[in-house]
C-alpha positions in Angstrom: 46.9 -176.8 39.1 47.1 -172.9 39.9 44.4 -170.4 40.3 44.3 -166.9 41.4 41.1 -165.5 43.8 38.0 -164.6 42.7 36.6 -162.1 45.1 33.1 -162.2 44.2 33.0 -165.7 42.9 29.1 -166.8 42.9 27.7 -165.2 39.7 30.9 -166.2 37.4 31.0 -169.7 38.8 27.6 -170.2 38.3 27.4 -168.7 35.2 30.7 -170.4 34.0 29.3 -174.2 35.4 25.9 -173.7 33.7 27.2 -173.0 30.5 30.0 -175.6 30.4 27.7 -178.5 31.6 24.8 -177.2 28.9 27.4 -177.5 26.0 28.1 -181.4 27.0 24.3 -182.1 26.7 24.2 -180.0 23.3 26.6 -182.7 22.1 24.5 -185.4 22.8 21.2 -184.4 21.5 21.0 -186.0 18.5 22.1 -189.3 19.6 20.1 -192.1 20.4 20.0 -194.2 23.6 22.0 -197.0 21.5 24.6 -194.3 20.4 25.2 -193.4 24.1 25.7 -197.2 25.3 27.9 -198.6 23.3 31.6 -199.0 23.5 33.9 -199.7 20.2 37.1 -200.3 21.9 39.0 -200.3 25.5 40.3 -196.8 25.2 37.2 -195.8 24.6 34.4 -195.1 26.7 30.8 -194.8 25.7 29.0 -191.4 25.5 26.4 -192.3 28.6 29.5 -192.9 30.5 30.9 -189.2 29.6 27.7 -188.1 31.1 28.0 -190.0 34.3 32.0 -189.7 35.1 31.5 -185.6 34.4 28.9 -185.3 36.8 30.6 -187.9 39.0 33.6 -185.4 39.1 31.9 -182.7 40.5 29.8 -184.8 43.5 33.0 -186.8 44.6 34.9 -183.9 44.5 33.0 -180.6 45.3 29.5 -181.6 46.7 30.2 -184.4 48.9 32.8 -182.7 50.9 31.1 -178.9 51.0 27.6 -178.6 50.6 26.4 -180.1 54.3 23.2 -182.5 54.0 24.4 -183.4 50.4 22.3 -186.9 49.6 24.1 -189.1 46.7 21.7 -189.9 43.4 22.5 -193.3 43.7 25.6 -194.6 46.0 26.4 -197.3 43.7 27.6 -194.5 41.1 30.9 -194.1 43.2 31.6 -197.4 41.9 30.2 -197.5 38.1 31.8 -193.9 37.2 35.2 -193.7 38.7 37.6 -193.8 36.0 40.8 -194.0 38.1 41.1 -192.3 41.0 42.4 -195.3 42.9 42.5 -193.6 46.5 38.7 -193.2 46.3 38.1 -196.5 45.5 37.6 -199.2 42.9 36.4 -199.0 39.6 34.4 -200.7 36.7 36.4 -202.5 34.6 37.0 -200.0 32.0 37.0 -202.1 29.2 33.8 -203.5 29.9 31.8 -200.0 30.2 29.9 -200.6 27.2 28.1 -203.2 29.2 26.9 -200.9 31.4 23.1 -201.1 30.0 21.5 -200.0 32.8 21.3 -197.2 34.3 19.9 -195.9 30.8 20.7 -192.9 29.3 17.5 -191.2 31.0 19.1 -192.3 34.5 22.3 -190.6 33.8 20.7 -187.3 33.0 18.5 -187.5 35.8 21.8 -187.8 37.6 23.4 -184.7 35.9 20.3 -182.7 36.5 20.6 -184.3 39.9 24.0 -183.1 40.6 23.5 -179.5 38.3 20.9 -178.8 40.7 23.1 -179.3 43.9 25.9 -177.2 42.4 23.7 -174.4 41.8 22.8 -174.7 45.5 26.0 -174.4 46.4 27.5 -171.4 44.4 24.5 -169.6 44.3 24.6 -169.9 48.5 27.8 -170.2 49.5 29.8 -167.4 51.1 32.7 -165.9 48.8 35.2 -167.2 51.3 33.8 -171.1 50.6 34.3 -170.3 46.9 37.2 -168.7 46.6 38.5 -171.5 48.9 37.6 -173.8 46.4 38.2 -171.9 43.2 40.8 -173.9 41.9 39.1 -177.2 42.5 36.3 -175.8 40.4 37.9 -175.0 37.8 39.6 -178.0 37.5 36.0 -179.5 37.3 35.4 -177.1 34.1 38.4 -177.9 32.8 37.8 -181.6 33.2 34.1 -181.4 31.9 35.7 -180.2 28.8 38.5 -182.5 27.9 35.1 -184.9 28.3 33.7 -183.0 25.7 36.7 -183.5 23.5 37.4 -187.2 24.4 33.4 -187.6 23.5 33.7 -186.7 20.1 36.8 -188.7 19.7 35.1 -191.8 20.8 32.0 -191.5 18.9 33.7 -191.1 15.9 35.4 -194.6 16.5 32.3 -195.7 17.3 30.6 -194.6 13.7 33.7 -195.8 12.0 33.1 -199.1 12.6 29.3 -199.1 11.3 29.1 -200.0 7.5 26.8 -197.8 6.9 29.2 -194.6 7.5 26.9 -192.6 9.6 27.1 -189.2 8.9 26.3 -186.3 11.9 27.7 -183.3 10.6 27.7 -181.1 7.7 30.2 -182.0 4.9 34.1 -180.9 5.1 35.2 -177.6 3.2 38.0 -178.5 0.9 41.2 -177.2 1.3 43.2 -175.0 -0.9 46.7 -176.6 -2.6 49.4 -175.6 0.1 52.3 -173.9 -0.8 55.8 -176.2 -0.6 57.0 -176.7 3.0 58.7 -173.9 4.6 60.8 -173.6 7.8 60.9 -171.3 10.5 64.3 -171.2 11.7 65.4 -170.5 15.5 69.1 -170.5 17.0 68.4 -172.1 20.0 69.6 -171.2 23.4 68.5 -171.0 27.2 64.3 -170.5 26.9 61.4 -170.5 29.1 59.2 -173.2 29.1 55.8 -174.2 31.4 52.9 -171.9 32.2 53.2 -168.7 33.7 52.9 -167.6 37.4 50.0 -166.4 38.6 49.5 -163.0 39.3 47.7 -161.0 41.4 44.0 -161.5 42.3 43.2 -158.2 41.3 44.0 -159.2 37.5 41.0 -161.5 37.7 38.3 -160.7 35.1 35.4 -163.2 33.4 35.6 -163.2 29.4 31.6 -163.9 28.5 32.9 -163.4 24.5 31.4 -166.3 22.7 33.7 -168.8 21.4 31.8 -172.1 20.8 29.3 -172.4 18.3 26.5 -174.7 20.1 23.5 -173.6 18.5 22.7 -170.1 20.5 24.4 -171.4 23.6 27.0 -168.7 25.4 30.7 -169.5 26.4 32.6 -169.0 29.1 36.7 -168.8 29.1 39.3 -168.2 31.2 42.5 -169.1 29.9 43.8 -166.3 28.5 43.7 -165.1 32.1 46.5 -166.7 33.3 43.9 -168.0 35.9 44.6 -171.9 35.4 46.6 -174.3 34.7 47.1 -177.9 34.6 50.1 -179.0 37.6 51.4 -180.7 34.4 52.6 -177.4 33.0 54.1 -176.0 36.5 56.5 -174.7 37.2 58.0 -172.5 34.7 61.9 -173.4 34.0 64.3 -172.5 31.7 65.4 -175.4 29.0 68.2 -175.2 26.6 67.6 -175.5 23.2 69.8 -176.6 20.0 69.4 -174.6 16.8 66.3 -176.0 14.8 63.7 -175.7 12.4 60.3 -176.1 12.6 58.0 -176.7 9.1 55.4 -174.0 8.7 52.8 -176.0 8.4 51.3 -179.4 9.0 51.7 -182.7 6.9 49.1 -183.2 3.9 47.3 -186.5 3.1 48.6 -185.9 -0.7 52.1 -186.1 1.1 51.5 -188.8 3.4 50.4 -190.8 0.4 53.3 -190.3 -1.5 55.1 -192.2 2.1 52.7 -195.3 1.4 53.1 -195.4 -2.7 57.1 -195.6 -1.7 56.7 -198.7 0.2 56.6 -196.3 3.6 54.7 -198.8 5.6 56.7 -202.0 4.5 60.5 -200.8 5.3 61.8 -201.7 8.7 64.6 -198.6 8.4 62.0 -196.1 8.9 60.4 -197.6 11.6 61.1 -197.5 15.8 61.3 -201.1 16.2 58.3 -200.8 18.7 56.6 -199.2 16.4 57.9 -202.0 13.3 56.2 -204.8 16.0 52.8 -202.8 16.3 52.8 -202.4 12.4 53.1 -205.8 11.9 51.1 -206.9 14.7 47.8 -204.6 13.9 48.4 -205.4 10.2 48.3 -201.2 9.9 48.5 -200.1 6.4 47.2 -196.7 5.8 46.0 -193.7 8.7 42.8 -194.7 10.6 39.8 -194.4 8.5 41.1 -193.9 5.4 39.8 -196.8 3.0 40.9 -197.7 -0.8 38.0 -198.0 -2.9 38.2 -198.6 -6.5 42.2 -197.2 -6.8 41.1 -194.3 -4.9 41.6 -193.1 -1.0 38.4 -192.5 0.8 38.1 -191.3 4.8 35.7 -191.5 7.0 34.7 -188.7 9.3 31.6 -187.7 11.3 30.6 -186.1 8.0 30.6 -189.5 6.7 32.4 -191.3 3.6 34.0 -188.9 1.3 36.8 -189.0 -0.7 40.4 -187.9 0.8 41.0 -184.0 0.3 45.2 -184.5 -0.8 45.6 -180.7 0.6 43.7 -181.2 4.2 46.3 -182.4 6.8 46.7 -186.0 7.5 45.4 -186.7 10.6 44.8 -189.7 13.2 48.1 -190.5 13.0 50.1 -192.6 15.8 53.2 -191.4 16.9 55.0 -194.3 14.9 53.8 -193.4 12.1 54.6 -189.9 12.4 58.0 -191.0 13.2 57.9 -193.2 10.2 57.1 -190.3 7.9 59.7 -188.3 9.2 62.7 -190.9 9.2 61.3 -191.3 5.7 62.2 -187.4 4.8 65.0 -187.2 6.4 63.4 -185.5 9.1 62.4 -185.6 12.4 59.4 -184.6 15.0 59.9 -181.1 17.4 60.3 -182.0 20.7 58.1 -180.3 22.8 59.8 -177.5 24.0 61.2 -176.8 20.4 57.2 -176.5 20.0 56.4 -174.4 22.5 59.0 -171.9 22.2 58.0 -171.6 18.6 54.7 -171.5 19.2 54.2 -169.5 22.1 55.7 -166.5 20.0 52.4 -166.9 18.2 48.9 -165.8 19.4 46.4 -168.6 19.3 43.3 -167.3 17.0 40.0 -166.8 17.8 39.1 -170.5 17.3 35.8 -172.1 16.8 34.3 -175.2 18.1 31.5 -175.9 15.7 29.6 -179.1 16.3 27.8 -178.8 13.0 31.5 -179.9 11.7 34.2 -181.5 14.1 36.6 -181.5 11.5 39.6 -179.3 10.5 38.6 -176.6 8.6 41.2 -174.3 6.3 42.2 -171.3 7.8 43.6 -168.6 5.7 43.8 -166.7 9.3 46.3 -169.2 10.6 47.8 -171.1 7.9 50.9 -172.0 9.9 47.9 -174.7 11.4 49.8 -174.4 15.0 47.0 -174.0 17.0 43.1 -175.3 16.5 43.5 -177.7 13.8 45.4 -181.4 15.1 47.1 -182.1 18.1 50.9 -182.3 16.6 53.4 -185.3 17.9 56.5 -184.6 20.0 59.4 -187.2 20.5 59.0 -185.8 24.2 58.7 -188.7 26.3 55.6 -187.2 29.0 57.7 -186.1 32.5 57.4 -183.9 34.9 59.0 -180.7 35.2 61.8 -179.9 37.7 60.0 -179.0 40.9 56.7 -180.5 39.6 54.4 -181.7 42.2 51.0 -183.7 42.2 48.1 -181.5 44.1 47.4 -182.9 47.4 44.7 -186.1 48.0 42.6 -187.6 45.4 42.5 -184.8 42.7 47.0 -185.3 42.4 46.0 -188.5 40.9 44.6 -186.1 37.5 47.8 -185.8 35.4 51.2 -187.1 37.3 50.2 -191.0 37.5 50.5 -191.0 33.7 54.1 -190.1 33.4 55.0 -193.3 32.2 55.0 -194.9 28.5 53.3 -191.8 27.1 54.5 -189.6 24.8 53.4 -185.4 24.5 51.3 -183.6 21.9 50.3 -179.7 21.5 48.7 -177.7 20.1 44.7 -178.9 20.2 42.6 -179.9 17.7 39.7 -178.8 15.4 37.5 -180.1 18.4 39.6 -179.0 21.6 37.8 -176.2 24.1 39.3 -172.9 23.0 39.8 -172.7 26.8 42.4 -175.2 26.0 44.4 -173.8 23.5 47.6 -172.3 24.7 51.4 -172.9 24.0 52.0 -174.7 27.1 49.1 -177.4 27.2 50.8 -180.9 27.3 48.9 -183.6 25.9 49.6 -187.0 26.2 48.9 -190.4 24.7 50.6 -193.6 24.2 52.7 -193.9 21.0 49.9 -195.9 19.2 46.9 -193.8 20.0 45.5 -192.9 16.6 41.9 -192.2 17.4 42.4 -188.7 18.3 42.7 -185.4 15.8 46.7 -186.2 15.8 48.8 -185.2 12.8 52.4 -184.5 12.0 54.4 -181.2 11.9 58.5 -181.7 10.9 61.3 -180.7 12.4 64.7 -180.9 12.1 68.7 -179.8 13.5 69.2 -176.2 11.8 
């Protein structure tokens, strides 16, 4: 991770805390105790234990080791809320978290309150030399407390899927328009820059206090645009040769994906990895998570509810095999990732909008191209590091570089990624059969 000083840190930190810890509680105000506790699946975890592990982040990491007299909520937490920082200690199983009944979700906001009010404390009190000493640590924090947010949503969703009933949270989904046929942008390749910028100077540092989340009347706070921060995982900058390639203008639609399963798409071995043939066969997978065939017609579920599938809205909560399926099936294939993000960093990122009255991807006439702010888009780019890359020193270098194994990248965000998140060089990452996430499929192919 990378940071440039803040010189008078207090009121921005504070601020910037405050808000980000407010909009995780917004999320979960209209669930129930029962919605918080349970757990649908291993990847998952349940939203109580979102609460916890965020608030967990910030005492193990910030308050235990620089605010003197600091007093643990409970010292048992260590235990029950680390998720796998190995060199800090051991951890709840975490495909048992669901279990976790007690504390109850009352006891875990106690504990956030607990901890909010300690972090207050200390960047409300500390000297500026303290904070800026710890500047990148803290935004790492915000930055964590927000893929939280993210991985929240994804998990309830799962969660509600799975419930008969089709619970629906949110507002219905706005149709989308018929798309135009697929285009391509065209690029002839060559010796690129890819990763995050350098840092520059602290005297470029500024606080954004725009609003860019839609939680009620609630404020936001950003600072990616900066540059100010960055994962280690896009560090450092290099250059990569490229291939000429094209890149479709646009995302995959469920009409088009259908047309994949009405061919036999999902029953013919040649278009599959044979990983990928195994886990078809295996999971007995069929059609994209939570769609549903109802009466000779495609229905999906979303936190809207049941509703019937919009052929022009982008498939999503796709796996990477299936993407890759799709592909070999048009004689195609997926970007890799720097393909993607020399494409896309030649385009700005759009004012995006995080409303939680929808969590869904919404048309947008602004950005049809659908690069940024609508579904995280596959890669065939296997998740390394970069040359030179380097894990942070101590417990917090366990964040990102322990997972460069068996995982495979994704860009772009999501209808329900952190705006402070959305930028050409974030690398996501997620086994090749992760489907519960806002994935979908963008083409490629040798120009």
């Amino acid at each position: 991770m990378t940071a440039r000083r803040v010189a008078d840190a207090s009121g921005p930190w504070l601020s910037a805390y405050q808000k980000t810890r407010e909009r995780t509680e917004t999320l979960v105000k209209p669930l129930s105790e029962a919605d918080q506790t349970a757990q649908s699946m291993p990847d998952a975890s349940p939203v109580k234990w979102h609460l916890a592990h965020t608030s967990w982040f910030f005492e193990t990491f910030v308050l235990k080791a620089n605010l003197p007299g600091y007093s643990a909520f409970d010292p048992a937490f260590e235990y029950l809320f680390n998720s796998y920082y190995n060199s800090i200690g051991e951890q709840f199983p975490r495909a048992q978290r669901g279990a976790i009944t007690r504390p109850g979700a009352p006891e875990v906001l106690a504990y956030r309150h607990h901890v909010d009010k300690h972090m207050t404390q200390l960047l409300s009190q500390s000297s500026p030399e303290l904070l800026n000493s710890l500047d990148t640590l803290l935004q790492l924090g915000l930055a964590h407390e927000e893929q939280h947010q993210e991985l929240l949503i994804t998990d309830l969703q799962h969660l509600f899927s799975i419930n008969p009933l089709y619970p629906a949270v949110t507002v219905p989904v706005q149709a989308f328009a018929p798309v135009a046929a697929l285009g391509w942008w065209h690029h002839p390749g060559g010796l690129v820059e890819i990763g995050a910028p350098a840092p520059g100077d602290a005297s470029d540092v500024q606080v954004d206090d725009s609003p860019s989340f839609r939680f009620d009347d609630l404020p936001s706070f950003r600072f990616d645009d900066l540059p100010s921060f960055r994962f280690d995982n896009e560090l450092p900058r290099h250059q990569v040769r490229l291939y000429p390639f094209a890149l479709a203008d646009r995302l995959v639609t469920n009409g088009e994906y259908t047309a994949f399963i009405d061919a036999g798409g999902y029953n013919d071995p040649l278009h599959w990895l044979s990983e990928g043939w195994a886990w078809r066969c295996r999971e007995q997978i069929s059609q994209p998570l939570y769609w549903l065939r109802r009466a000779e017609q495609w229905w999906q579920y979303s936190l809207a509810g049941l509703h019937a599938l919009d052929p022009h809205a982008p498939v999503r909560h796709i796996s990477l095999f299936e993407a890759m399926a799709y592909a070999q099936w048009c004689g195609c294939r997926l970007a890799t990732e720097f393909e993607w993000e020399h494409a896309a960093a030649r385009v700005e990122p759009s004012d995006s909008v995080y409303d939680p009255t929808i969590l869904a991807p919404q048309p947008q006439p602004q950005s049809a191209d659908q690069l940024y702010n609508c579904l995280w888009q596959w890669t065939q780019s296997q998740y390394q590091p970069y040359p030179g890359y380097r894990p942070e020193a101590g417990a917090v270098g366990e964040y990102n570089g322990k997972f460069m194994s068996n995982q495979f990248v994704l860009r772009g965000g999501s209808c329900i990624t952190p705006p402070n998140h959305i930028r050409a060089s974030y690398r996501n990452f997620f086994p090749a059969a992760t489907r519960w996430q806002f994935s979908g499929i963008r083409m490629a192919k040798d120009d």
